[in-house]
C-alpha positions in Angstrom: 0.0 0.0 0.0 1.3 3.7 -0.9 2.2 6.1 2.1 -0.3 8.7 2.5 2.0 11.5 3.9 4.4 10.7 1.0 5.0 13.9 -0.8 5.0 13.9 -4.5 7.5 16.5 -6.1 4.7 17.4 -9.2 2.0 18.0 -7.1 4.1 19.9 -4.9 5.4 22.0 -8.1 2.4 22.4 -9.3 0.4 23.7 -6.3 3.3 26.1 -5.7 2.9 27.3 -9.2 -0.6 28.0 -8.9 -0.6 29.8 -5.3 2.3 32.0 -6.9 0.0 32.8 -9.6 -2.8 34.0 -7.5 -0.9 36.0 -4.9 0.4 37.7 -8.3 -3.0 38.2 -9.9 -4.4 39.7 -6.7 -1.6 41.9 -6.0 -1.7 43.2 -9.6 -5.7 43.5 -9.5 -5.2 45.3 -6.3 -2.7 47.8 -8.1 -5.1 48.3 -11.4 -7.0 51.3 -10.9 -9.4 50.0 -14.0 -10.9 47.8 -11.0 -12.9 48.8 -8.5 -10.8 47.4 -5.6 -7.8 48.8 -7.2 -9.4 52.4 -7.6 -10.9 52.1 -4.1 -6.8 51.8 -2.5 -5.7 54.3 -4.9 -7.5 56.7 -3.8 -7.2 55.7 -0.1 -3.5 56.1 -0.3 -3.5 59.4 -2.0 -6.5 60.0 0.6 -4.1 59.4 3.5 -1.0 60.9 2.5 -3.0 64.5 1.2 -4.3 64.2 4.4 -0.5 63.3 6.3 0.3 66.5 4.6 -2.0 68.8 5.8 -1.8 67.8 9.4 2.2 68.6 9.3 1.8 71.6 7.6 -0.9 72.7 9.8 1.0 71.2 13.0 3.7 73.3 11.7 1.5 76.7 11.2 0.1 76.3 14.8 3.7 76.2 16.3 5.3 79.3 14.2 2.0 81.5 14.8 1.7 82.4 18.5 -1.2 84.0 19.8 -1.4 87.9 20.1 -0.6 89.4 23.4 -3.0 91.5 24.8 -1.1 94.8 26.4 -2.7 95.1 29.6 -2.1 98.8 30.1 -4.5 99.7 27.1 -7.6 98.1 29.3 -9.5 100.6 30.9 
């Protein structure tokens, strides 16, 4: 009788082939912005780095910009 936990080399090959291909054919359907999961990320990334961008800058407004200080010999 054949050993069940015997290995075979070809089918071994073959189903490394074949998860190769998929992980490839998702990642590129996941960089195609023709798709709608591909368009989705795009945008998500540009999304999060317009929005990366904005927070420095304003981060970096708020600490160059002090607030006005109020002379208190012109109260009356």
């Amino acid at each position: 009788m054949a050993d069940q936990d015997a290995s075979d080399p070809h089918f071994d090959a073959m189903t490394s082939r074949l998860l190769r291909r998929e992980a490839l054919r998702r990642a590129a359907e996941e960089l195609n912005t023709m798709t709608g999961p591909g368009l989705e990320q795009a945008l998500a990334r540009v999304s999060a780095e317009v929005t990366e961008e904005a927070a420095y800058r304003r981060a970096k407004a708020d600490r160059t910009i002090a607030p006005p200080v109020q002379d208190r010999s012109e109260r009356v």
